[in-house]
N, CA, C and O of each residue as an XYZ file, in Angstrom:
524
protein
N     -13.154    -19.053     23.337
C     -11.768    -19.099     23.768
C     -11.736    -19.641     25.205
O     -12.536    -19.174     26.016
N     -10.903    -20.555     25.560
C     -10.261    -21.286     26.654
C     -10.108    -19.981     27.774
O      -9.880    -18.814     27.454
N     -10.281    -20.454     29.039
C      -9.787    -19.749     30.409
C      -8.154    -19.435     29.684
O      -7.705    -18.309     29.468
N      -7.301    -21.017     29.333
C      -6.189    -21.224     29.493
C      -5.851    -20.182     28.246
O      -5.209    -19.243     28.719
N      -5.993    -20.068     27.263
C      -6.089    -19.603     26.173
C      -6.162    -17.979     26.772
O      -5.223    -17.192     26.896
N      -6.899    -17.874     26.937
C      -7.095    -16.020     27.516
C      -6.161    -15.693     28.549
O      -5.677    -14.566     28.657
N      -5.869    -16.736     29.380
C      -4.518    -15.860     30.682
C      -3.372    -16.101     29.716
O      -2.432    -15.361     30.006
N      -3.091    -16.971     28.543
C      -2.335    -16.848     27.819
C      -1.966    -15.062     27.020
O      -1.072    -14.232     27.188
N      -2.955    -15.122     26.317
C      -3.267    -14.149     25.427
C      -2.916    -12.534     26.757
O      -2.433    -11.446     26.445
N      -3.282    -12.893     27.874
C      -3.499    -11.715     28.608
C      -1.648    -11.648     29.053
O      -1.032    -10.586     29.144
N      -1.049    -12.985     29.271
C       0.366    -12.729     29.578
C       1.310    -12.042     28.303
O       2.269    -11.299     28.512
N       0.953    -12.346     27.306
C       1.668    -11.918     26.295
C       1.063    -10.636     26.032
O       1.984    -10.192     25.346
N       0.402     -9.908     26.050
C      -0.052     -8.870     25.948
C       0.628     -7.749     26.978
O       0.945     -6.572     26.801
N       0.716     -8.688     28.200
C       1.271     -7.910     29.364
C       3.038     -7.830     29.784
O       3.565     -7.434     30.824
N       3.670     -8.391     28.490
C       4.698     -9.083     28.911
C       5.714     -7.917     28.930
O       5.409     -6.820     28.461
N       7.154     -8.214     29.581
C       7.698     -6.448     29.530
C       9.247     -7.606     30.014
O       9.514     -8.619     30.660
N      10.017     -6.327     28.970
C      11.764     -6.680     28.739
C      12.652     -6.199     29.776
O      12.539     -5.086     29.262
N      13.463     -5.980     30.794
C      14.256     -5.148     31.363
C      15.291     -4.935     30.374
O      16.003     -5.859     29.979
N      15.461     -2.968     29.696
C      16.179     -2.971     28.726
C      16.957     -1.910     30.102
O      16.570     -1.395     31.150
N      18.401     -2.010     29.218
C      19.793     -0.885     29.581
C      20.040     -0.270     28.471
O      19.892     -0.822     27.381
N      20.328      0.591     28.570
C      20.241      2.074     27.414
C      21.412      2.743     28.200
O      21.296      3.353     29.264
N      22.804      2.479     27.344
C      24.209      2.640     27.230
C      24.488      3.782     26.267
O      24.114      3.655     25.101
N      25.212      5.059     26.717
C      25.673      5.679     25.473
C      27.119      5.433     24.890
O      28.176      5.556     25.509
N      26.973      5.112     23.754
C      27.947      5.421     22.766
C      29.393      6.351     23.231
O      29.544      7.571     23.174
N      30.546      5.090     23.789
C      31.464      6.317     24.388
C      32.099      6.970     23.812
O      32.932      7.729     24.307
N      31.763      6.783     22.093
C      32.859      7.460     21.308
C      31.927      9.245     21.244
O      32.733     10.033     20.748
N      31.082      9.707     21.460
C      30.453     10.472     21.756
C      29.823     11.327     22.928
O      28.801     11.999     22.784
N      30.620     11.220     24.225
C      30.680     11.763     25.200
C      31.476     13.156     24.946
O      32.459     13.393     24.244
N      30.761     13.911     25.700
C      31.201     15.624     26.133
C      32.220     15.623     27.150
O      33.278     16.244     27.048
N      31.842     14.831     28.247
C      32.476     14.720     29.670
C      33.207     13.765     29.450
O      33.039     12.947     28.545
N      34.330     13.773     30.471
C      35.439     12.867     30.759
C      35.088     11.672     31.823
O      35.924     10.845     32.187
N      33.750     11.704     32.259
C      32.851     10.937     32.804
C      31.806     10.446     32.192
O      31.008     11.337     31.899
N      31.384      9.087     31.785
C      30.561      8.055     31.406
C      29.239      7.879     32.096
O      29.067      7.024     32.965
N      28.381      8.644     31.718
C      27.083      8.669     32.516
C      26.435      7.263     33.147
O      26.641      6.243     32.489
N      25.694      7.151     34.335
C      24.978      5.887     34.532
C      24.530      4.995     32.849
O      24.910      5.488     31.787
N      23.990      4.137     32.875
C      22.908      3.601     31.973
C      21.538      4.171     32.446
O      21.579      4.661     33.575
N      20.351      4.208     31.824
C      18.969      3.944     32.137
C      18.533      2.743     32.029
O      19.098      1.961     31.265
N      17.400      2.353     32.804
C      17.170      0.968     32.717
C      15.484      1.574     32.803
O      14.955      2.361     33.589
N      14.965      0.838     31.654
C      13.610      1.368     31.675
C      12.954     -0.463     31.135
O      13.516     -1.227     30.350
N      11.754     -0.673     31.825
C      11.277     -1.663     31.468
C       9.972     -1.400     30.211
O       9.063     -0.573     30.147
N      10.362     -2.435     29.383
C       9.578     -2.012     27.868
C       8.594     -3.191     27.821
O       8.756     -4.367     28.147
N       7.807     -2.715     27.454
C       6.216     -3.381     26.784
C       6.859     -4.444     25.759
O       7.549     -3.956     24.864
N       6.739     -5.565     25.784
C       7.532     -6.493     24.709
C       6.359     -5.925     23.231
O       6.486     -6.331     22.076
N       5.506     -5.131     23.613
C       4.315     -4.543     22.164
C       4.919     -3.487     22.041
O       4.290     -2.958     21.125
N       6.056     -2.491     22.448
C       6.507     -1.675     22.089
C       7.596     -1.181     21.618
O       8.545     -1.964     21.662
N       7.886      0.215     21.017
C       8.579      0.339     19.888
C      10.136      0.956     20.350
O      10.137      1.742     21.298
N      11.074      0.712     19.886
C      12.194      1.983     20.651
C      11.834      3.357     19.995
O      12.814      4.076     20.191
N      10.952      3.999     19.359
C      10.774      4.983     18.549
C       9.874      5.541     20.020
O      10.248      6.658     20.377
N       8.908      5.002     20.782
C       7.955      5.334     21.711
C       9.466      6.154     22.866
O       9.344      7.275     23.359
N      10.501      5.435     23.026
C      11.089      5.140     24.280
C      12.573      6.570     23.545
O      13.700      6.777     23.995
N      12.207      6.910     22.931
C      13.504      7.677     22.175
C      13.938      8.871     22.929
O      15.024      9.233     23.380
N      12.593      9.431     22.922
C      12.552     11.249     23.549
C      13.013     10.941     25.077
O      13.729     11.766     25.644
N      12.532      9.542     25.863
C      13.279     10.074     27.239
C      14.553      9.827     27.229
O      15.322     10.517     27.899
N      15.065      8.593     26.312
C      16.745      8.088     26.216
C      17.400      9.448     25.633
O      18.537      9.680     26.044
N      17.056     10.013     25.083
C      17.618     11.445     24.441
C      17.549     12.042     25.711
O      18.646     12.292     26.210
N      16.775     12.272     26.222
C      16.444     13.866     27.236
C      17.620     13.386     28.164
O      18.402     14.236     28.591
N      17.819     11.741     28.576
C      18.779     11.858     29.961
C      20.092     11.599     29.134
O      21.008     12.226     29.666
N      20.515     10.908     28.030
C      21.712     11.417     27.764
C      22.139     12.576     27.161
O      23.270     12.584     26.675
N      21.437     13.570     27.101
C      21.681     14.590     25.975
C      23.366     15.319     26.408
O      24.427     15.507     25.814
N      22.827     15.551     27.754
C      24.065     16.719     28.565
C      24.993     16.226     28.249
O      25.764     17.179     28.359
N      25.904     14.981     27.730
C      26.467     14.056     27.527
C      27.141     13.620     26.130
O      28.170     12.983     25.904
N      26.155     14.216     25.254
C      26.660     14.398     23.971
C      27.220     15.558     23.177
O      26.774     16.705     23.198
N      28.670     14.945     22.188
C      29.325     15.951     21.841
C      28.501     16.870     20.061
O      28.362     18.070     19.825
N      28.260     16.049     19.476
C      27.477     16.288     17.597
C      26.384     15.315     18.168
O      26.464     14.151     18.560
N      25.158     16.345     18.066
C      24.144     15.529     17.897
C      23.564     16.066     17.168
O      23.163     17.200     17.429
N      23.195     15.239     15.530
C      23.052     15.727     14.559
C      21.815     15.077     14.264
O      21.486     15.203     13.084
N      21.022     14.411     14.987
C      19.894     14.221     14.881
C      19.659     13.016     14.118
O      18.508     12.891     13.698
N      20.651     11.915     13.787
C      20.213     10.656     13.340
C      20.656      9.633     14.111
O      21.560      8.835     13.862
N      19.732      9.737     15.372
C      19.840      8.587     16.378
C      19.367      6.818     15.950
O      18.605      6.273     15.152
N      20.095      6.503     16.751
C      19.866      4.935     16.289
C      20.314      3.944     17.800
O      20.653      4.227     18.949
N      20.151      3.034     17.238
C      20.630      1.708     18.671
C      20.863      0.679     18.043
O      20.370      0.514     16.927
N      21.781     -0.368     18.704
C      22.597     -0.940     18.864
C      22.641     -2.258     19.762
O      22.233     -2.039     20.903
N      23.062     -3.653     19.509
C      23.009     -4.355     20.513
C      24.455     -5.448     20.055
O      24.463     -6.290     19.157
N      25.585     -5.088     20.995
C      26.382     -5.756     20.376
C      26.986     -5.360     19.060
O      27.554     -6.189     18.350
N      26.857     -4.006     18.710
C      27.615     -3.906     17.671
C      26.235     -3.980     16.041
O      26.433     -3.730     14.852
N      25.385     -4.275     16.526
C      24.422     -4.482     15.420
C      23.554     -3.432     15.477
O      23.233     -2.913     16.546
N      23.047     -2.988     14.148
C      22.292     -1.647     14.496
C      20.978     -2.602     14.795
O      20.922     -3.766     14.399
N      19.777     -1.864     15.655
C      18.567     -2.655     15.724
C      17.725     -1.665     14.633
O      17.919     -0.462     14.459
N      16.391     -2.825     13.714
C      15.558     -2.182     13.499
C      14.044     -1.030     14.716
O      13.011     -1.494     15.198
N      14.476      0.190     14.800
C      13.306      0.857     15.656
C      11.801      0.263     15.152
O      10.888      0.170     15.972
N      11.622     -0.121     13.776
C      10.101     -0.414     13.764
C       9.712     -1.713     14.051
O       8.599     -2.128     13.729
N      10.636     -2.475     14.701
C      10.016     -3.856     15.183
C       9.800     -3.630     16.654
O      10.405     -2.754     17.273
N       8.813     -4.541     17.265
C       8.360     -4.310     18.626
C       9.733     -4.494     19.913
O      10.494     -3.762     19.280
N      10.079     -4.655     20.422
C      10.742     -4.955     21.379
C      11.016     -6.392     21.520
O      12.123     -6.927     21.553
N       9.724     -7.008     21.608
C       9.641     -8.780     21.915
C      10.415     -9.144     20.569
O      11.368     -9.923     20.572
N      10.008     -8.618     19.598
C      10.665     -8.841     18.782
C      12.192     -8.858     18.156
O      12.760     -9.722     17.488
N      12.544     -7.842     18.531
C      14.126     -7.580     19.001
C      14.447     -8.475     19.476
O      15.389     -9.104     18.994
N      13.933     -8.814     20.378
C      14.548     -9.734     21.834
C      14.345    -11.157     20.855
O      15.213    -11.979     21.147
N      13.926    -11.374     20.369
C      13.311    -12.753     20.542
C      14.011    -12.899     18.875
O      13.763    -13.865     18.152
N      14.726    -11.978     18.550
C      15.721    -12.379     16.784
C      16.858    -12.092     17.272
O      17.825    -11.927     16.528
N      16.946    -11.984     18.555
C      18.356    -12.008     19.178
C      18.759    -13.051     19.680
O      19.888    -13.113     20.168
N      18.017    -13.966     19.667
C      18.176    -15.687     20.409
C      18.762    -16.113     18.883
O      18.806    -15.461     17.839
N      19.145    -17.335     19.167
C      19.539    -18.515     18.643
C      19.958    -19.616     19.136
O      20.542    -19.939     20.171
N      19.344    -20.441     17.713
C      19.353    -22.363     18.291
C      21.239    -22.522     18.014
O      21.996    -22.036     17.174
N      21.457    -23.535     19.299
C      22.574    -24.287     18.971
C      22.162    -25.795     19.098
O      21.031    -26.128     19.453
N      22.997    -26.539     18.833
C      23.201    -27.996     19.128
C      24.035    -28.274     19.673
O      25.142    -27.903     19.285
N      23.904    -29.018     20.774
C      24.645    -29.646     21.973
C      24.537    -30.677     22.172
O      23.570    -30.796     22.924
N      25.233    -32.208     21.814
C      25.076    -33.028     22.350
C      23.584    -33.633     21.864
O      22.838    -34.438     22.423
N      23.482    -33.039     20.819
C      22.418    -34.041     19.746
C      21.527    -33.232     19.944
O      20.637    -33.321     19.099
N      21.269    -31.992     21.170
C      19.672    -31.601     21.711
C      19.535    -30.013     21.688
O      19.938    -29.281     22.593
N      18.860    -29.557     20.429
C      18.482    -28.390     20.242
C      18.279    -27.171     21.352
O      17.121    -26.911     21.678
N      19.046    -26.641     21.767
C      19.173    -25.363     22.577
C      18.814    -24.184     22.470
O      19.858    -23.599     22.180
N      17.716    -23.180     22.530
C      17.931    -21.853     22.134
C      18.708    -21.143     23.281
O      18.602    -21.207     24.506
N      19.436    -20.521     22.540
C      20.264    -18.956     23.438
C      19.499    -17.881     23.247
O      19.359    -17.308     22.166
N      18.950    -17.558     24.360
C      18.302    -16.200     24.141
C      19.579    -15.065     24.960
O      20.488    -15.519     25.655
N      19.437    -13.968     24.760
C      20.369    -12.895     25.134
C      19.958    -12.351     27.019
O      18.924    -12.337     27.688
N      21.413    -11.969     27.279
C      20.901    -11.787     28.473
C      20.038    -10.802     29.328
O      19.552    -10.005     28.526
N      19.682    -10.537     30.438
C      18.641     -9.570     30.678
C      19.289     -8.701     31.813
O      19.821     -9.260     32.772
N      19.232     -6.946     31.676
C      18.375     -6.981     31.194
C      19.287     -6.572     29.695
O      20.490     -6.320     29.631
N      18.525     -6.595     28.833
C      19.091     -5.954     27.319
C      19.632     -4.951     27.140
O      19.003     -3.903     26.996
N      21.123     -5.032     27.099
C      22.047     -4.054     26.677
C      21.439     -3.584     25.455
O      21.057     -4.387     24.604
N      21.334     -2.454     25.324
C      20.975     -1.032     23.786
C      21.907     -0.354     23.913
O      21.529      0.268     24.906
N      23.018      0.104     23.655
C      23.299      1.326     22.686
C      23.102      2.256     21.698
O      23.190      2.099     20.480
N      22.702      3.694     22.616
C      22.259      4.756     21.917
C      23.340      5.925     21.038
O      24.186      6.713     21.459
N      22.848      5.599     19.641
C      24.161      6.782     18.954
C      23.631      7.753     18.298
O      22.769      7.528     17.448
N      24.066      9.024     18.589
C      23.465     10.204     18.067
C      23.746     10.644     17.302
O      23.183     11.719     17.101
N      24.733     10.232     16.350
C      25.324     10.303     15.165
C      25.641      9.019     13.971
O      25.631      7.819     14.245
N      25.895      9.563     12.717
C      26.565      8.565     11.945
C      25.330      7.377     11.464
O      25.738      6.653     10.556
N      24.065      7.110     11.877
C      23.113      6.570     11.961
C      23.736      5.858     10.015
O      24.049      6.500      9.013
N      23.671      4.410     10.254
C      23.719      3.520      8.879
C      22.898      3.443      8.182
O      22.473      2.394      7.697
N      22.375      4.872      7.924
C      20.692      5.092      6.705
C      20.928      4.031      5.430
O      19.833      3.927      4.877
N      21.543      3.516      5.003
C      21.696      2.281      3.934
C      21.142      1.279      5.040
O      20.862      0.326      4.314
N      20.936      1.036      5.830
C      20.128     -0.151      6.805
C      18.845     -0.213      7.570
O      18.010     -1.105      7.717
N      18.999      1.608      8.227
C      18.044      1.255      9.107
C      17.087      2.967      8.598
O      17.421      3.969      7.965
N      15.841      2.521      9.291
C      14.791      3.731      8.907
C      15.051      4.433     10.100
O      15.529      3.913     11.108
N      14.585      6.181      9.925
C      15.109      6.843     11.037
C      14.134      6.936     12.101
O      12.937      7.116     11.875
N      14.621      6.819     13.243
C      14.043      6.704     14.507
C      13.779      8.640     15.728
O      14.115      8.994     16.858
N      13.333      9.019     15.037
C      13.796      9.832     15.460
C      12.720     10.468     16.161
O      13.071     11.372     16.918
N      11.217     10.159     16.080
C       9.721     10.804     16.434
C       9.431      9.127     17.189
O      10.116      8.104     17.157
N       7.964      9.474     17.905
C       7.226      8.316     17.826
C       6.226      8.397     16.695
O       5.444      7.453     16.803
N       6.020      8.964     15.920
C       5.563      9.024     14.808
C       5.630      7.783     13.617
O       5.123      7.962     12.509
């Protein structure tokens, strides 16, 4: 394997998302809207890894938490068992402009929305351990 090839392999290995982790305002306790968290993610890692601390700081915050958490980007539920980079990177899309292929990737850092209820089990697997 190449020098070039290995600082390759070593950047993608090392690579990391700035995500925002938004709660769900239809599920607030308080008449106040907590900060976001902004935690930077391993583009190799899972939102299932990242669950227990997004829970622990919005918890005080939630009204039914019935234990089928999920996330969100834009209104779309995300799959938890795909990596992060991955998320990110099926969140882009090509346009055409002027004859010349464009990708849109989404902006940074990555809006998530966390919901502690109502979870769309006809779509998504439950996220609820890092397990």
């Amino acid at each position: 394997m190449s020098q070039k090839e290995i600082n390759l392999s070593r950047e993608i290995w090392n690579g990391t998302l700035p995500v925002e982790f938004i709660l769900n305002s239809e599920e607030l306790v308080q008449s106040e809207k907590p900060d976001s968290i902004f935690i930077m993610c391993s583009r190799m890692s899972y939102l299932g890894i990242i669950t227990e601390e997004v829970v622990r700081y919005f918890n005080y915050y939630v009204v039914d938490f019935d234990n089928s958490i999920y996330f969100t980007h834009n209104g779309s539920p995300l799959r938890a068992h795909l990596p992060f980079g991955v998320i990110y990177d099926s969140l882009s899309h090509l346009e055409r402009k002027k004859g010349i292929n464009i990708i849109s990737k989404p902006s940074l850092p990555l809006k998530i929305t966390i919901h502690f209820k109502d979870a769309p089990k006809q779509i998504l697997l439950e996220c609820n351990t890092t397990e």
